[in-house]
BAKEMAR-71986 format. One record per residue (C-alpha): x, y, z; residue number from 1. Coordinates in steps of 0.25 Angstrom, whole numbers, plus 5000, padded with zeros to 4 digits. Layout:
N
<node c1="X" c2="Y" c3="Z" resi="NUM"/>
...
//
This chain:
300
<node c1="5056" c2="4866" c3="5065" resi="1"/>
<node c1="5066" c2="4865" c3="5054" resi="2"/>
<node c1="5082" c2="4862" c3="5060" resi="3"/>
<node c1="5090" c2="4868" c3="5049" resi="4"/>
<node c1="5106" c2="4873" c3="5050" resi="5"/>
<node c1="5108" c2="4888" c3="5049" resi="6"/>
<node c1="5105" c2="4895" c3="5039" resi="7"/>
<node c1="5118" c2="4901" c3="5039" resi="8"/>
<node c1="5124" c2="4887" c3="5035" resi="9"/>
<node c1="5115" c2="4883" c3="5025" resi="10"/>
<node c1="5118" c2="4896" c3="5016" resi="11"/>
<node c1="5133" c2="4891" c3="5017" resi="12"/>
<node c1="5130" c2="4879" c3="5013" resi="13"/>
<node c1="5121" c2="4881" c3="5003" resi="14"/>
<node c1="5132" c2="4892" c3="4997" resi="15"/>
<node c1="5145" c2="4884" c3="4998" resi="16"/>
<node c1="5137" c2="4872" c3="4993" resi="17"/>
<node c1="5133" c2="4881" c3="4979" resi="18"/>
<node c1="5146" c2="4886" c3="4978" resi="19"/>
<node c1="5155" c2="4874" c3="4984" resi="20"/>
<node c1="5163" c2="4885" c3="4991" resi="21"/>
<node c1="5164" c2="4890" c3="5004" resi="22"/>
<node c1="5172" c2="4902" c3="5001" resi="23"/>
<node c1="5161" c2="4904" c3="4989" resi="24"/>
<node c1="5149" c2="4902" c3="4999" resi="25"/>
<node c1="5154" c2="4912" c3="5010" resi="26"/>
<node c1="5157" c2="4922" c3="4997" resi="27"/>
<node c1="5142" c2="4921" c3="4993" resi="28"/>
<node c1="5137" c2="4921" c3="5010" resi="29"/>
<node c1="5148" c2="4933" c3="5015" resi="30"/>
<node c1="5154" c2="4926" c3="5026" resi="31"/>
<node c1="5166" c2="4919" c3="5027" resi="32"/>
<node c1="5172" c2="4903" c3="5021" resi="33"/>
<node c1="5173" c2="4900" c3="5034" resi="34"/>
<node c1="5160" c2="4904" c3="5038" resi="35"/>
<node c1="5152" c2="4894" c3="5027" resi="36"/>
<node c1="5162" c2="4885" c3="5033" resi="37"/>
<node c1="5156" c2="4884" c3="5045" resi="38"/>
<node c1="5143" c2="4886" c3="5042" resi="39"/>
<node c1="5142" c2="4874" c3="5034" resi="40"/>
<node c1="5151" c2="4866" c3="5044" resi="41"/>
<node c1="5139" c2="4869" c3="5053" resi="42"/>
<node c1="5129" c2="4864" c3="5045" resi="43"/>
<node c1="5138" c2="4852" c3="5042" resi="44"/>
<node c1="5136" c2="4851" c3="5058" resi="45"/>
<node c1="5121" c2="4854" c3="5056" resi="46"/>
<node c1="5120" c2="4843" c3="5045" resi="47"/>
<node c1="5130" c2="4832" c3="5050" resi="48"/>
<node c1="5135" c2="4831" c3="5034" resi="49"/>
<node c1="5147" c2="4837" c3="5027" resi="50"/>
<node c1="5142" c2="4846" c3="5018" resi="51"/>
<node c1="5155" c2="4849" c3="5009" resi="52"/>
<node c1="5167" c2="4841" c3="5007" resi="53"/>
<node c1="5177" c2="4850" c3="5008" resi="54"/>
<node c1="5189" c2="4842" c3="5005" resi="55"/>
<node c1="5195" c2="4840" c3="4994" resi="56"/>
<node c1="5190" c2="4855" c3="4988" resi="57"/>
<node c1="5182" c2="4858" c3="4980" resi="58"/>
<node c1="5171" c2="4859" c3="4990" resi="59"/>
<node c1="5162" c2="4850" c3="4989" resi="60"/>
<node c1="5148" c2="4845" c3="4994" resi="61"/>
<node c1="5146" c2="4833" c3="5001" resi="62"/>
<node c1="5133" c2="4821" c3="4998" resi="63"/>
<node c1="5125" c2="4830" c3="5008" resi="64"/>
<node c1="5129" c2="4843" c3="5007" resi="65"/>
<node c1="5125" c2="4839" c3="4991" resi="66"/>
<node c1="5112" c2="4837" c3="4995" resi="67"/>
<node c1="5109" c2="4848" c3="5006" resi="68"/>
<node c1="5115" c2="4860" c3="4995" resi="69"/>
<node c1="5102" c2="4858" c3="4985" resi="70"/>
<node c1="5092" c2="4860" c3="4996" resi="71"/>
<node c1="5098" c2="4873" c3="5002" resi="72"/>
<node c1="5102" c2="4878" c3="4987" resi="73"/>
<node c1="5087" c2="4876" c3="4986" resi="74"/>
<node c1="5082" c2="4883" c3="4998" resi="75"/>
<node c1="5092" c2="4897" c3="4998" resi="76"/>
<node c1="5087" c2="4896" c3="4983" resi="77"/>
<node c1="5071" c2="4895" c3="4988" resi="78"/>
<node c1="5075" c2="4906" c3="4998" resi="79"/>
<node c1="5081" c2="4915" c3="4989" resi="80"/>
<node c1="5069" c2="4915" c3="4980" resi="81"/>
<node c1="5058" c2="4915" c3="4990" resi="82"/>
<node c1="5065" c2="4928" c3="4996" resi="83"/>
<node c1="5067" c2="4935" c3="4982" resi="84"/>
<node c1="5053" c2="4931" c3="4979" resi="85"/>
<node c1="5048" c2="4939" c3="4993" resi="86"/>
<node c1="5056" c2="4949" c3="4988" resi="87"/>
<node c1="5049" c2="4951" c3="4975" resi="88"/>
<node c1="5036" c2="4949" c3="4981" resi="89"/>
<node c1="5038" c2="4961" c3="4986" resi="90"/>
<node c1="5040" c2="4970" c3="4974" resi="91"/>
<node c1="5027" c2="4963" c3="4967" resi="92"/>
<node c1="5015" c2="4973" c3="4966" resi="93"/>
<node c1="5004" c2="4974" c3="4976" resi="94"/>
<node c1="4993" c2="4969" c3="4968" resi="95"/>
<node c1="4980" c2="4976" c3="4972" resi="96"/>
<node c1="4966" c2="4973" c3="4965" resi="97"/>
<node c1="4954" c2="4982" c3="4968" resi="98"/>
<node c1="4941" c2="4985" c3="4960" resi="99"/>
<node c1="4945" c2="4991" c3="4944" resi="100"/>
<node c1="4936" c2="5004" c3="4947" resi="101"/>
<node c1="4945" c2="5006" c3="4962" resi="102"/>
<node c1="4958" c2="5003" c3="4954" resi="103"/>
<node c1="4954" c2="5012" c3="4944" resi="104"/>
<node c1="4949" c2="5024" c3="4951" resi="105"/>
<node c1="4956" c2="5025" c3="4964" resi="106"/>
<node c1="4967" c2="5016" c3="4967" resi="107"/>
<node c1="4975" c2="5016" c3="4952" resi="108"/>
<node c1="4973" c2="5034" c3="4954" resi="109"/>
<node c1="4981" c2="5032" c3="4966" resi="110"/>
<node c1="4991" c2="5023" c3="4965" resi="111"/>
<node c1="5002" c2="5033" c3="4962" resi="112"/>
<node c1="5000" c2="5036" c3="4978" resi="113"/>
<node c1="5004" c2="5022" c3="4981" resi="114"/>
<node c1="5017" c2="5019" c3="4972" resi="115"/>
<node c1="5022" c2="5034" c3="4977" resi="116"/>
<node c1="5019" c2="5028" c3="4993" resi="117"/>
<node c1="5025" c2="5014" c3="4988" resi="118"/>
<node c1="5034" c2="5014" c3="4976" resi="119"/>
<node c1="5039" c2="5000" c3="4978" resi="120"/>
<node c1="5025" c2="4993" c3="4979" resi="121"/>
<node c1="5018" c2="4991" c3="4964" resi="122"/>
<node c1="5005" c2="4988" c3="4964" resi="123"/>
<node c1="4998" c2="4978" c3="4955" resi="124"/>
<node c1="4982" c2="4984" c3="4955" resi="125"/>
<node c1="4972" c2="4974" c3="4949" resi="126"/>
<node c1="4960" c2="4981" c3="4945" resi="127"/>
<node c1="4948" c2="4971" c3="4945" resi="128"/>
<node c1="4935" c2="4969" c3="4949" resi="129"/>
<node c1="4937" c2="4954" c3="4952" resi="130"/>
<node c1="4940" c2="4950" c3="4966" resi="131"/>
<node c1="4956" c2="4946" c3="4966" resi="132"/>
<node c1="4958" c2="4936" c3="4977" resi="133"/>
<node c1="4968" c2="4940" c3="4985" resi="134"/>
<node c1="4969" c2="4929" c3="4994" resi="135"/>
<node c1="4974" c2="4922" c3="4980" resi="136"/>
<node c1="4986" c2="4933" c3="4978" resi="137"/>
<node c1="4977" c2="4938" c3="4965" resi="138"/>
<node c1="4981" c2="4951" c3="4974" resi="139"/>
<node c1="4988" c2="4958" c3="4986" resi="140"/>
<node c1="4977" c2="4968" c3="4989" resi="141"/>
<node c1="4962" c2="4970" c3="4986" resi="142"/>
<node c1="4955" c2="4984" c3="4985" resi="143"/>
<node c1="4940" c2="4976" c3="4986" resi="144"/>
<node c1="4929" c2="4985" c3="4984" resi="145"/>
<node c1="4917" c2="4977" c3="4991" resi="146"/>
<node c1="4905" c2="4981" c3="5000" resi="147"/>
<node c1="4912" c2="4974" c3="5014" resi="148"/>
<node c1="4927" c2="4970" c3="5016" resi="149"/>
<node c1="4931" c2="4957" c3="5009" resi="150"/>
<node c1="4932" c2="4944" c3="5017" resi="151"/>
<node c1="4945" c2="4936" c3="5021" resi="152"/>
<node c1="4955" c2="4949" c3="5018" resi="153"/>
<node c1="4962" c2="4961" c3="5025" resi="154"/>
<node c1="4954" c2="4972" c3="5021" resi="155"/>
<node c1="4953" c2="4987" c3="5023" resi="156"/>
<node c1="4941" c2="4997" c3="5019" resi="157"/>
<node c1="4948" c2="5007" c3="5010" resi="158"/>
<node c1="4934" c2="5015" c3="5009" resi="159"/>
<node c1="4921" c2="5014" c3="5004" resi="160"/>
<node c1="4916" c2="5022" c3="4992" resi="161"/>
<node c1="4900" c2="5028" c3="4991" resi="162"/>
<node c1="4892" c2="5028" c3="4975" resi="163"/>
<node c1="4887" c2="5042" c3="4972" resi="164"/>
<node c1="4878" c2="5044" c3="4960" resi="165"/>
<node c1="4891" c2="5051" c3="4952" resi="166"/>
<node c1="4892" c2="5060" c3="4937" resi="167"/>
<node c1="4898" c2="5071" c3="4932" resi="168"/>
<node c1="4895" c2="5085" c3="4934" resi="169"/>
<node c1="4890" c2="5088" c3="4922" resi="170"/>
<node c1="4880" c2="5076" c3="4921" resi="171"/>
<node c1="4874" c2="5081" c3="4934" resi="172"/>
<node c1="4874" c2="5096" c3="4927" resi="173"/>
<node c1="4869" c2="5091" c3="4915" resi="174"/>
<node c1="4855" c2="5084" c3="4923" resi="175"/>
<node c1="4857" c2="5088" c3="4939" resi="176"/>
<node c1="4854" c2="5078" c3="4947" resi="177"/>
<node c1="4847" c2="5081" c3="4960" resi="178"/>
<node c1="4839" c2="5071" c3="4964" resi="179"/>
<node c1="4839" c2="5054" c3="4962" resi="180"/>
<node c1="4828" c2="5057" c3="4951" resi="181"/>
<node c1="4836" c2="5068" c3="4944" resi="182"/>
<node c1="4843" c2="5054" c3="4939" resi="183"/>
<node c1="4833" c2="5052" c3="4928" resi="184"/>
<node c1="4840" c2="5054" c3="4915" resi="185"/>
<node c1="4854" c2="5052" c3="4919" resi="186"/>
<node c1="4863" c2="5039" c3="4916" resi="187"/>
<node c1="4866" c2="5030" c3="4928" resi="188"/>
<node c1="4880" c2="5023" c3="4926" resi="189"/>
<node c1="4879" c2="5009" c3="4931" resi="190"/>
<node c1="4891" c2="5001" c3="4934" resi="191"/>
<node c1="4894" c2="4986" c3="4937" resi="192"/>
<node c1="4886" c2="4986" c3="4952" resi="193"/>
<node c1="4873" c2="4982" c3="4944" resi="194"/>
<node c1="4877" c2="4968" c3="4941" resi="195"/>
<node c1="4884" c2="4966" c3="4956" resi="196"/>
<node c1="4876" c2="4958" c3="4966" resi="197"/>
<node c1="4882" c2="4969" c3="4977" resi="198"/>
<node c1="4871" c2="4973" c3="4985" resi="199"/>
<node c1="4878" c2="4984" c3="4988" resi="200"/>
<node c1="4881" c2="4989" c3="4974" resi="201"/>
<node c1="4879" c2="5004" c3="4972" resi="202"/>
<node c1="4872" c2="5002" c3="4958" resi="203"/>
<node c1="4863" c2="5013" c3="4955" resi="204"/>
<node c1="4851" c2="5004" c3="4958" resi="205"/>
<node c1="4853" c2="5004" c3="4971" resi="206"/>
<node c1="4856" c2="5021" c3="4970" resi="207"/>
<node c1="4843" c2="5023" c3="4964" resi="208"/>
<node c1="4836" c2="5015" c3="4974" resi="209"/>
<node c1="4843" c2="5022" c3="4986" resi="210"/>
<node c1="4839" c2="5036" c3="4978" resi="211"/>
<node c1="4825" c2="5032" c3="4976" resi="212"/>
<node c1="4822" c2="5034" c3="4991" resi="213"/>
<node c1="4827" c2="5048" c3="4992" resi="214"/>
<node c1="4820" c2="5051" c3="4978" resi="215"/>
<node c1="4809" c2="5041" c3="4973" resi="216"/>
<node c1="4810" c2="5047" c3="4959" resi="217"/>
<node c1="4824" c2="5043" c3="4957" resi="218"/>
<node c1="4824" c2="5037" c3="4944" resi="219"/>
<node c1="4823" c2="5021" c3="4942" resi="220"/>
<node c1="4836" c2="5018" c3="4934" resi="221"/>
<node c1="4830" c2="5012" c3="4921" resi="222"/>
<node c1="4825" c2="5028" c3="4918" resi="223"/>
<node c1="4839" c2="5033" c3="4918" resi="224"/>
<node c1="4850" c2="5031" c3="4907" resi="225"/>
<node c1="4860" c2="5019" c3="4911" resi="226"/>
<node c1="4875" c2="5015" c3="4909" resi="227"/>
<node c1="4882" c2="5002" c3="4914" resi="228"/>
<node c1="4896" c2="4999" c3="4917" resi="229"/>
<node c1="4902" c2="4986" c3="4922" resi="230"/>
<node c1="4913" c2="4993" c3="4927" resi="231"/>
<node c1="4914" c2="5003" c3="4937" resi="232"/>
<node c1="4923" c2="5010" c3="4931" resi="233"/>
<node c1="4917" c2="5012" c3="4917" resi="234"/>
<node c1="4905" c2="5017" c3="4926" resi="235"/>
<node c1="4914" c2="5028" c3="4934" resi="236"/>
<node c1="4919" c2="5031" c3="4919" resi="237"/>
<node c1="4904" c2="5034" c3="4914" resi="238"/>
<node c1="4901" c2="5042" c3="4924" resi="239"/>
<node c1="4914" c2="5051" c3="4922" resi="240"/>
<node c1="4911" c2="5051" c3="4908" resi="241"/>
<node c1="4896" c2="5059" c3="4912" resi="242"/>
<node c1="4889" c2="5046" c3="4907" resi="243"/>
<node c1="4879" c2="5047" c3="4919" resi="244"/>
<node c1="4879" c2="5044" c3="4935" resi="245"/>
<node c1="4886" c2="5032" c3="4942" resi="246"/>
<node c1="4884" c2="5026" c3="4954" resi="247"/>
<node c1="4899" c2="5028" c3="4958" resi="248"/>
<node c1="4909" c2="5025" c3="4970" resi="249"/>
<node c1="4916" c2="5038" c3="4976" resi="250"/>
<node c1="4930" c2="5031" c3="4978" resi="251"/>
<node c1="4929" c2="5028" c3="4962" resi="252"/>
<node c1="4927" c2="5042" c3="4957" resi="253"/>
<node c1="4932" c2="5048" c3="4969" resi="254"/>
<node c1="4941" c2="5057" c3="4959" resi="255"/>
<node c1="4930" c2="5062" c3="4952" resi="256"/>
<node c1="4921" c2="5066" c3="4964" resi="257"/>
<node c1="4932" c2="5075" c3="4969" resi="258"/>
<node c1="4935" c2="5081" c3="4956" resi="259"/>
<node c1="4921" c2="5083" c3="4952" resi="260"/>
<node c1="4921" c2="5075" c3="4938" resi="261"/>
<node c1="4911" c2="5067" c3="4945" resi="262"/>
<node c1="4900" c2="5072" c3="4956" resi="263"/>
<node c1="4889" c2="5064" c3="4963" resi="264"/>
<node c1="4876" c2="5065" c3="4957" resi="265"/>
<node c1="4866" c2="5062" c3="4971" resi="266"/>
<node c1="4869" c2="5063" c3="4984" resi="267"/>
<node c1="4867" c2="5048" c3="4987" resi="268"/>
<node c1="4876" c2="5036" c3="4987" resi="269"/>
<node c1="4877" c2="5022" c3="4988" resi="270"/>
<node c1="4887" c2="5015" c3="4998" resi="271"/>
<node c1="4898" c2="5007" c3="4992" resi="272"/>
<node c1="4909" c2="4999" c3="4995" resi="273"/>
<node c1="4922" c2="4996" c3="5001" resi="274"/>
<node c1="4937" c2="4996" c3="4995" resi="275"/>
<node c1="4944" c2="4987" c3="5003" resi="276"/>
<node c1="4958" c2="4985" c3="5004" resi="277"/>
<node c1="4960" c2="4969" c3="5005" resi="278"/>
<node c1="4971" c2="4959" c3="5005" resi="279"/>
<node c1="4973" c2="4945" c3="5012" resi="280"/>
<node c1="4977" c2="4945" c3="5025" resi="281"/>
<node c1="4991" c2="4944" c3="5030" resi="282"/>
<node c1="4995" c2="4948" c3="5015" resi="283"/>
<node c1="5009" c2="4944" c3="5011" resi="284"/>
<node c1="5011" c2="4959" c3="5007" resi="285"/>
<node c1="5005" c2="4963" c3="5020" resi="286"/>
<node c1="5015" c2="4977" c3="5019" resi="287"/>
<node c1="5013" c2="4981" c3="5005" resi="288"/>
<node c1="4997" c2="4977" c3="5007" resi="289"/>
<node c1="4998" c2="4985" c3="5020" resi="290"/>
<node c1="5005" c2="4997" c3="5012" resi="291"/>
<node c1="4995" c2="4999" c3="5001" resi="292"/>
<node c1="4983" c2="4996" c3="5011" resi="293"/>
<node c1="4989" c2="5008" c3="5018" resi="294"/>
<node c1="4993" c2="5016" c3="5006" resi="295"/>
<node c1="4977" c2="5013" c3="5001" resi="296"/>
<node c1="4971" c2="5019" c3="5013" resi="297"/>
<node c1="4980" c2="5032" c3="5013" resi="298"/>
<node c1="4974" c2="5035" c3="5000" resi="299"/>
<node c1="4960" c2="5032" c3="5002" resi="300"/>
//
């Protein structure tokens, strides 16, 4: 356990020493001369040195008060910064990374909610499909999309999203679609799945095997007219555009569905995944982390 004078008596010290003046240091502290008087007799006491000759004037320092004022000046100086640094801390963004495709087609649409709820708090959204590690401080808080929570964080299952066979309108009043088999002729929009080792991927493989048991004629996918996409995003894109049927999640294009740009082609989906809301345990930030956590699930 450190053994150290008041606090009290080192600011005095420390301020008469800078300014080699009592009535100066009290000036600087609010209190009185005499009250920096005594507070450095009493660390005199505590020290069992003079700190100041104080006759003849000018004040002046003695051999050791010379070589405790460098180390205090030092400190308050550390102390001033380190408090100034909390204090900007605070007004730096919440930096949040999630998917591209979930930045893009539902948190970014929303964010308007979250600077009207909290005006003071900026956020700093990083859009990749890279993992950041957040134990690292690459960011505060993680939206992961992933088919079980991710280990080693506090996590929270926003919800999970369902893949419809999804188009236009017009493409299905152009060439109705009634059956799995009615997808002969049509373009299937591909998107980035088919080169993930994800056993769970909702590709349209594993669609047209699932639809194969309800309707042995549904098509083999070689027969039918393809497009592929990397990016999810430029597949969601395609399928806007009425470039043929994705295999698409319903929180994506959750917009179109309930304004009837786009419609589900077949009743039979594939499950997907999980949007979890993840950041480390015990986060420094733990009541702004806590506030857009909060803030998340309201508008979900």
């Amino acid at each position: 356990m450190r053994k150290l004078p008041p606090l009290g008596a080192l600011r005095a010290f420390e301020a008469a020493a800078r300014r080699l003046s009592f009535k100066a240091a009290a000036d600087e502290l609010g209190v009185s001369p005499t009250a920096i008087s005594h507070q450095i007799r009493h660390l005199e006491a505590c020290c069992g040195r003079a700190l100041f000759r104080r006759r003849p004037r000018p004040l002046l320092l003695t051999a050791h008060g010379e070589r405790l004022y460098p180390v205090l000046k030092e400190g308050f100086d550390r102390f001033a910064a380190a408090l100034a640094g909390l204090g900007t801390e605070a007004e730096q963004p919440l930096r949040v990374t999630t998917t591209n495709a979930f930045a893009h087609r539902w948190l970014v649409p929303r964010l308007k909610l979250w600077r009207e709820s909290h005006p003071n708090v900026a956020l700093d959204v990083i859009g990749t499909d890279a993992v950041c590690d957040l134990h690292a401080g690459e960011a505060d808080i993680a939206i992961r999309y992933q088919f079980a929570p991710p280990a080693g964080l506090a996590t929270h299952e926003l919800f999970r999203d369902t893949f419809w066979p999804i188009c236009t309108p017009e493409l299905l009043r152009a060439t109705p679609i009634g059956m799995p088999a009615d997808l002969a002729g049509h373009t299937l929009v591909h998107m980035g799945w088919g080169q993930s080792s994800e056993p769970h991927a909702p590709t349209w493989r594993r669609w047209l095997d699932a639809a194969r048991t309800l309707d042995p004629a549904t098509p083999a996918s070689a027969s039918m007219g393809t497009l592929r996409f990397r990016e999810e995003l430029h597949a969601i894109e395609a399928v806007i555009a009425g470039q043929g049927i994705g295999i698409l999640s319903d929180v994506l294009v959750a917009r179109e569905l309930a304004n009837g740009a786009l419609v589900k082609a077949l009743d039979l989906p594939l499950p997907g995944f999980g949007f979890y809301l993840a950041h480390v345990p015990d986060h420094s930030r733990h009541a702004v982390v806590n506030a857009f956590q909060a803030w998340v699930c309201s508008v979900a």
